[in-house]
C-alpha positions as CSV (number, residue, x, y, z in Angstrom):
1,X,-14.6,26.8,0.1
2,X,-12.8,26.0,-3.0
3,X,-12.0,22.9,-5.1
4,X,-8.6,22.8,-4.1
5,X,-9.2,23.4,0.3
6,X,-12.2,20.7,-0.4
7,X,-9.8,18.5,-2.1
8,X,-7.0,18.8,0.5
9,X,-9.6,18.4,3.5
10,X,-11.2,15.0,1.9
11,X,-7.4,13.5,1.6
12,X,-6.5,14.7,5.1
13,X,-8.4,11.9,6.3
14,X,-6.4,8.6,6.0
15,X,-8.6,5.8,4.5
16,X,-9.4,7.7,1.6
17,X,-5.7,8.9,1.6
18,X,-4.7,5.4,1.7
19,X,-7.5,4.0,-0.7
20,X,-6.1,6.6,-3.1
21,X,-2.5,6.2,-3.1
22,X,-3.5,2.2,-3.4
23,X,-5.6,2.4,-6.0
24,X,-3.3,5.2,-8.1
25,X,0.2,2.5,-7.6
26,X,-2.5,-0.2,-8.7
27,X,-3.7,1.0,-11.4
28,X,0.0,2.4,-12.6
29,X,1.1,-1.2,-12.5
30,X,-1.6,-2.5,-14.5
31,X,-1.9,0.1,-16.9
32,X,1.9,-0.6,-17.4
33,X,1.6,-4.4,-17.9
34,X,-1.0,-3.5,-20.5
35,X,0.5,-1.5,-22.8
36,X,4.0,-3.6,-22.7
37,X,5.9,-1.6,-20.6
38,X,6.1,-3.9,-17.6
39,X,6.9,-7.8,-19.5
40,X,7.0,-11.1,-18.0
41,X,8.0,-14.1,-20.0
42,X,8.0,-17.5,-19.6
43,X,11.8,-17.4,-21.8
44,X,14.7,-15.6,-21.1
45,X,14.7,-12.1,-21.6
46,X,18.3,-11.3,-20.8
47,X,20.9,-13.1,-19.3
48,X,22.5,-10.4,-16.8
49,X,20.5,-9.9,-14.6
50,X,19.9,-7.0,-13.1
51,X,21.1,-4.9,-16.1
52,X,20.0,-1.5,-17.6
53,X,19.7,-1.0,-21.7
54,X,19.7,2.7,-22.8
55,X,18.6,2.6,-26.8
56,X,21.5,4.4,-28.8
57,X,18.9,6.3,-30.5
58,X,16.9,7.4,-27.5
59,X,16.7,10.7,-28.2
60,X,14.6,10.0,-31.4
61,X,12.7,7.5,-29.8
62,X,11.5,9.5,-26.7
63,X,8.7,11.0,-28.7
64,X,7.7,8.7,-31.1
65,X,4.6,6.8,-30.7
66,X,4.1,2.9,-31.3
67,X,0.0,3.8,-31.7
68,X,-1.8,6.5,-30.2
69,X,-0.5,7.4,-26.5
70,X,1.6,4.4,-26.3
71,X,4.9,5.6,-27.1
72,X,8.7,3.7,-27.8
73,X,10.7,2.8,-25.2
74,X,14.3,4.3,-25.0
75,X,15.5,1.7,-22.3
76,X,14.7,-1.5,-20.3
77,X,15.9,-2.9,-17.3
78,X,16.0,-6.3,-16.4
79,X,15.1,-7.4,-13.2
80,X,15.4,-10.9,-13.6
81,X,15.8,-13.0,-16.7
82,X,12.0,-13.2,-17.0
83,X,10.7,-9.8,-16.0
84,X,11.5,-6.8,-17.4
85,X,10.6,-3.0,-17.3
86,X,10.7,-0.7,-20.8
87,X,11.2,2.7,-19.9
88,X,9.1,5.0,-22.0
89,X,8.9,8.8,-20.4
90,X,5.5,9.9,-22.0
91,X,3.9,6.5,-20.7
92,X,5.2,7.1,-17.6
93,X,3.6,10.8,-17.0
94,X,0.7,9.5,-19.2
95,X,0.4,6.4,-16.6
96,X,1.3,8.8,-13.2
97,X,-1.8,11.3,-14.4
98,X,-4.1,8.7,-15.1
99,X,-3.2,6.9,-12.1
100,X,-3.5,10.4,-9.7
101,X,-7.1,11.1,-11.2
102,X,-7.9,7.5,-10.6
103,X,-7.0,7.1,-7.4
104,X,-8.3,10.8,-6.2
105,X,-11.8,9.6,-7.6
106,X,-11.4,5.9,-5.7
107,X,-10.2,8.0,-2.8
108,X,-12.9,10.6,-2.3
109,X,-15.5,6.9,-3.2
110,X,-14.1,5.9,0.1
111,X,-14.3,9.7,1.7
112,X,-18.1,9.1,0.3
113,X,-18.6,5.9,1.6
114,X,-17.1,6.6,5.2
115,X,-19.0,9.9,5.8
116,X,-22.2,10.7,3.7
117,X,-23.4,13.1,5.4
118,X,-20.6,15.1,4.7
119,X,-21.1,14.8,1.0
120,X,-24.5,15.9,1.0
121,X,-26.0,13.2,-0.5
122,X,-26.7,9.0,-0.5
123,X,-23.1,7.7,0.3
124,X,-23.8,5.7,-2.9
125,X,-23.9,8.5,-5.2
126,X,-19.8,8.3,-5.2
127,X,-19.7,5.3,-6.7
128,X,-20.4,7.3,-10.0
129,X,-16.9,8.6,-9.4
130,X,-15.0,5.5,-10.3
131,X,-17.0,5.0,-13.4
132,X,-14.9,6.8,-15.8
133,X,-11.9,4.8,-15.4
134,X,-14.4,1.9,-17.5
135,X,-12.7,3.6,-20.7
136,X,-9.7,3.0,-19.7
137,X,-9.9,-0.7,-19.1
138,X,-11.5,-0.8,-21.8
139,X,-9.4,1.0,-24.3
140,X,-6.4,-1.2,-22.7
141,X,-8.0,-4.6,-22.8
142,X,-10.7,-4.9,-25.8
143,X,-8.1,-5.4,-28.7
144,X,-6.3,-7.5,-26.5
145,X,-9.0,-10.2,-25.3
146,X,-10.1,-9.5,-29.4
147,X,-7.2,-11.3,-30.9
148,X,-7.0,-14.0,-28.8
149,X,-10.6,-15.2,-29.6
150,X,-9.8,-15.2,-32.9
151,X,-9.1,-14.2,-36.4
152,X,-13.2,-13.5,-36.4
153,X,-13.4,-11.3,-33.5
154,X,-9.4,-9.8,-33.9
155,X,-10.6,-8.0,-37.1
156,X,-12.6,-5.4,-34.6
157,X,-9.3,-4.6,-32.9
158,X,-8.5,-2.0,-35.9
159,X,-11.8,-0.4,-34.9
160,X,-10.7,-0.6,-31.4
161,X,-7.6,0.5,-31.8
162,X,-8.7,3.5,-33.9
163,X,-11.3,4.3,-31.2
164,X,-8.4,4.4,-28.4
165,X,-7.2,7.9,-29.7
166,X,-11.0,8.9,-28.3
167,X,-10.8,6.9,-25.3
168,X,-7.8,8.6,-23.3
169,X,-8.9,12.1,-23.4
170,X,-12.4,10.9,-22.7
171,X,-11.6,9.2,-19.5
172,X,-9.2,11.9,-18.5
173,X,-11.8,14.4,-18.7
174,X,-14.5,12.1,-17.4
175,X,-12.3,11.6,-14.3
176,X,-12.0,15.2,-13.7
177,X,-15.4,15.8,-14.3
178,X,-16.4,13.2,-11.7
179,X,-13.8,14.7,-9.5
180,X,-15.2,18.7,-9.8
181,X,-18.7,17.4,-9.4
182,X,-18.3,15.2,-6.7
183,X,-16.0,18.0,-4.6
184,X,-18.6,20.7,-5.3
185,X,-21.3,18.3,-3.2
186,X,-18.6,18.3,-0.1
187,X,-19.9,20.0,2.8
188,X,-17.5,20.5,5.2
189,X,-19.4,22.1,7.5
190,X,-22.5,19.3,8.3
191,X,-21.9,17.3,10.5
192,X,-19.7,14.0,10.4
C-alpha cells in the first residue's frame, strides 16, 4: 500500500484527524505570534477599529525578507485597538506547511498511540514523530528569550539568528522524514 492510501487511511480515523487539525491551527497561531505577524499591545495600535491597511508599495514588499524566512508585511488589519494581524503571504504558506507537517506528525502520534498494533511496533515509538518540530521552537524562541536576559546572553542571538537559515529546512525535512518513516511501519492489515 502506498504512502499516500497509508496516509489517508490513518486520518480517516477521527482522533488523530482531530489531534491533527488542532495541533496544525495551534501551531499556525503560535508560529505567527512569534515571528510578529500576529501583535498584541498593551497601547493603541490603531484607532478604527476594525480597519484593513494595504502598504502602497506592497508589490515590492511581498517578497522581501525582514531575516531569513520571515518576510515584510504588505498589510495589517486591526481587530481591535490592541491586537493586530500583519499580513505577509510567504509567512502565511511558510506557516500553513509547517503547520500541515506538524500536525500530520501529531496526528499519526495519536493514530500511534490509539492503535499500536497497527503500527507494528511499541505505541511509544511515535513519539519520535513530534520530535522534529523542537527546531522550530527553537529557531523561533532562542533569540527571543536571549535578549531579554540580557546584553550578556543577547550577543548569541546573531549566532542564533544566523543559524535560523539552517533550522527551517532542517525541521521541514525532519518532519517529513518522521512522517515517511513512521507511515512505512503502518500495517493496515494486523489487527486493530
Amino acid at each position: 500500500m502506498g504512502i499516500i492510501k497509508k496516509l489517508a487511511a490513518v486520518f480517516s480515523y477521527s482522533k488523530p484527524r482531530k489531534v491533527a487539525i488542532t495541533s496544525a491551527a495551534f501551531y499556525m497561531l503560535i508560529y505567527l505570534f512569534l515571528i510578529g505577524d500576529l501583535i498584541y499591545s498593551s497601547s493603541q495600535l490603531a484607532s478604527d477599529t476594525p480597519s484593513l491597511q494595504i502598504a502602497e508599495d506592497w508589490p515590492s514588499r511581498l517578497l522581501k525578507e525582514k531575516v531569513s524566512f520571515n518576510y515584510e508585511a504588505i498589510a495589517a488589519v486591526y481587530f481591535t485597538n490592541n491586537f493586530a494581524f500583519l499580513i505577509s503571504l510567504p509567512n502565511l504558506l511558510l506557516g500553513a506547511v509547517l503547520s500541515t507537517m506538524i500536525g500530520l506528525n501529531i496526528g499519526f502520534l495519536a493514530f500511534a498511540l490509539e492503535k499500536p498494533k497497527v503500527c507494528g511496533s511499541k505505541s511509544y515509538d511515535g513519539i519520535l514523530s513530534s520530535l522534529p518540530t523542537l527546531f522550530m521552537g527553537f529557531t523561533c524562541c532562542a533569540p527571543t528569550i536571549l535578549i531579554t536576559l540580557g546584553s550578556a546572553a543577547a550577543s548569541l542571538t546573531l549566532g542564533f539568528i544566523a543559524l535560523r537559515s539552517v533550522f527551517y529546512p532542517v525541521a521541514f525535512i525532519g518532519l517529513l522524514i518522521s512522517l515517511w518513516f513512521n507511515l512505512n511501519k503502518v500495517e493496515l492489515g494486523r489487527s486493530k
